[in-house]
KOLTOR-260022 format. One line per 10 residues: number of its first residue (from 1); their letters; for each residue z, y, x negated of C-alpha. Coordinates in steps of 0.25 Angstrom, whole numbers. Each point is the difference from the previous one (the first is absolute). Layout:
# KOLTOR-260022
NUM = A = Z/Y/X ~ ... $
//
This chain:
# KOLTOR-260022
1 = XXXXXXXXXX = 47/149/-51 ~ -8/9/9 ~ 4/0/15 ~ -14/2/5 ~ -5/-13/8 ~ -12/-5/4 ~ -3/-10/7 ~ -14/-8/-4 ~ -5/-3/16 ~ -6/3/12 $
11 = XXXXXXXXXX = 6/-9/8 ~ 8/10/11 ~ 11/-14/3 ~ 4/1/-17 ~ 0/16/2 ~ 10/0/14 ~ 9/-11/-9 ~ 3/8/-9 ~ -1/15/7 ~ 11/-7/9 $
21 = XXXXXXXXXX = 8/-4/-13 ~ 2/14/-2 ~ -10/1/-13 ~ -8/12/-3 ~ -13/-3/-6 ~ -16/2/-1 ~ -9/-13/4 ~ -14/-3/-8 ~ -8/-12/5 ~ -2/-7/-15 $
31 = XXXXXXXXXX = -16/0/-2 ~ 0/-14/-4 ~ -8/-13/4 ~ 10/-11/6 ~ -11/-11/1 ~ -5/3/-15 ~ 13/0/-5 ~ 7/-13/8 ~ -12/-9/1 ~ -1/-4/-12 $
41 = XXXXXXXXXX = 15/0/-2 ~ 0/-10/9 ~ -12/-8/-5 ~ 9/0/-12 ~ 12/-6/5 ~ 9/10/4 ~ 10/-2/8 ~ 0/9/14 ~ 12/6/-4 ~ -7/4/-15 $
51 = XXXXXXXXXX = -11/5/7 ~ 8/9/9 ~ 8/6/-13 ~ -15/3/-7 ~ -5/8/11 ~ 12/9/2 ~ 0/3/-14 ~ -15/3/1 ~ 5/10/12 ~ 9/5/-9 $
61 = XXXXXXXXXX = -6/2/-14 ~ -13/5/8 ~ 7/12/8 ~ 11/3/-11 ~ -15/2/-9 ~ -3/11/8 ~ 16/5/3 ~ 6/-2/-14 ~ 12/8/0 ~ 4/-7/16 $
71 = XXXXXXXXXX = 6/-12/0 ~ -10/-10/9 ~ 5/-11/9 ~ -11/-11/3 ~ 2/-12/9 ~ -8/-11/5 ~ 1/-14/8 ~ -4/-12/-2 ~ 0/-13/11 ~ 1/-13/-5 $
81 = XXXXXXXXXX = 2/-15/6 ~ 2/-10/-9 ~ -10/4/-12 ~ -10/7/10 ~ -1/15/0 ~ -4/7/14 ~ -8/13/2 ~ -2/9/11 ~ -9/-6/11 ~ -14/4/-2 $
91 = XXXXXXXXXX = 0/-3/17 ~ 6/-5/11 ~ -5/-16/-2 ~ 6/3/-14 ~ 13/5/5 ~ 1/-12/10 ~ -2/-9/-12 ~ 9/5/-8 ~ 11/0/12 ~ -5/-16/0 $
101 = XXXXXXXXXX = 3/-2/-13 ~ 14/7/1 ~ 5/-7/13 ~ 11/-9/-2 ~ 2/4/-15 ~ 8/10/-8 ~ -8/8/-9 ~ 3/10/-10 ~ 0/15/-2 ~ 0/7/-14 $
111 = XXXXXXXXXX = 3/15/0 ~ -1/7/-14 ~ 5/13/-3 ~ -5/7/-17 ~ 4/14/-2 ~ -8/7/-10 ~ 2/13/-9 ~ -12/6/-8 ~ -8/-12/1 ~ 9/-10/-3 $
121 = XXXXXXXXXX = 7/-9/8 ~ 16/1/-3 ~ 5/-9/12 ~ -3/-13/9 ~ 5/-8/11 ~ -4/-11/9 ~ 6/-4/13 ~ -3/-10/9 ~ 1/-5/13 ~ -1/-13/7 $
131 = XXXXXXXXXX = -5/1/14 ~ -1/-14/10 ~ -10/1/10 ~ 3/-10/13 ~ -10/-11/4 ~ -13/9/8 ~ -9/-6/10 ~ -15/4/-3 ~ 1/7/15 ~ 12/7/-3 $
141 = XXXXXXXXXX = -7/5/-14 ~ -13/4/8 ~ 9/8/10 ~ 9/7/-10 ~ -10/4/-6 ~ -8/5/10 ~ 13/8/3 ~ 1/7/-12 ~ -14/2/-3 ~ -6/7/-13 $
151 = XXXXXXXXXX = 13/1/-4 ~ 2/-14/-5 ~ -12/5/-12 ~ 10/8/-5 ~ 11/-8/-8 ~ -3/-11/-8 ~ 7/-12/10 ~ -7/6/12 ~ 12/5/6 ~ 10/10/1 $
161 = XXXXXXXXXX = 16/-3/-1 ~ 4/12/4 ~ -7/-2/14 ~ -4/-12/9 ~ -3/-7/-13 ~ 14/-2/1 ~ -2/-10/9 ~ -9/-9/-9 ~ 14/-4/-11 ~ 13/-8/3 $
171 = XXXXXXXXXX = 6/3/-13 ~ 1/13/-9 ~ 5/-1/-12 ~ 1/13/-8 ~ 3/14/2 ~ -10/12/8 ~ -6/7/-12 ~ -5/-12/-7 ~ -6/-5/12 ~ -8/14/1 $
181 = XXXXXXXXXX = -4/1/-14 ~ 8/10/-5 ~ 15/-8/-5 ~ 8/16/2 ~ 14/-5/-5 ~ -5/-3/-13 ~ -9/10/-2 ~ 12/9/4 ~ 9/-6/-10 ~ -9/4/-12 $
191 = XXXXXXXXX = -5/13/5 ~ 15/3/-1 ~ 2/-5/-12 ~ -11/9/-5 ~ 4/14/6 ~ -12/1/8 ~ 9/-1/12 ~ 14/6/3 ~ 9/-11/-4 $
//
């Protein structure tokens, strides 16, 4: 298997995780529309963590089109509580809705990782992560969020764990990567495997 490595995003958080894992690799944001593709998908009957694998596959396939001979690592993330999927905030009323609906309850994250070689997708994996939010107070959720500020736009539960979001949860349970959107172990595991990384 070839050892070049690319990585289908934009996202500098994704980049730094694995820059700090020690990988050497190019990164491509995937040309690919994730409404278009997810929507009906949903519509459909998906479930969050489906919807999630779809889209990192679409990443995958639509860089390793245009890289053929790199093997392409495509991730997304979905968030889910019970059957209802959450997207990104389009504004701050939005972002305090979504903290509203969350408070008190443990909701879901579903991290998909598909590697892909000359178009095709040659491996999958979910993780997830199960995250309980404690009891919030419309006040406290007004001032959090003044806080943060445009921030809260930028993930799909309005917060940031890996800041004062922290403060939002009582309980984690699952590990680090996962909760970021890009599960590392795993994806580590089958690089290996594969010879694209130094095993």
């Amino acid at each position: 298997m070839t050892s070049e490595l690319i990585l289908a995003s934009s996202s500098p958080f994704r980049r730094m995780l694995m820059q700090n894992a020690g990988l050497t690799f190019d990164a491509h944001a995937a040309d690919i529309d994730e409404r278009a593709i997810g929507q009906p998908l949903e519509e459909g009957g998906a479930t969050p963590d489906e919807v999630a694998l779809e889209l990192a596959k679409a990443k995958a396939k639509e860089v390793s089109d245009r890289f053929p001979t790199a093997l392409v690592i495509g991730s997304d993330q979905t968030m889910s509580l019970g059957k209802q999927t959450f997207h990104k905030p389009m504004d701050m009323a939005a972002a305090a809705d979504h903290l509203t609906s969350l408070s008190g309850k443990t909701h879901r994250l579903n991290s998909a990782i598909a590697l892909a070689y000359a178009g095709e997708v040659v491996w999958e994996h979910i993780s997830t992560a199960d995250l309980t939010m404690r009891p919030l107070t419309s006040d406290f959720i007004t001032r959090h969020l003044e806080r943060v500020g445009a921030k809260a736009l930028t993930s799909v539960g309005a917060y940031q764990l890996e800041g004062e979001g922290l403060q939002l949860f009582s309980r984690v349970d699952g590990d680090y990567f996962t909760i970021v959107g890009l599960p590392m172990l795993p994806l580590l595991e089958e690089l290996r495997s594969r010879g694209a990384i130094d095993g």
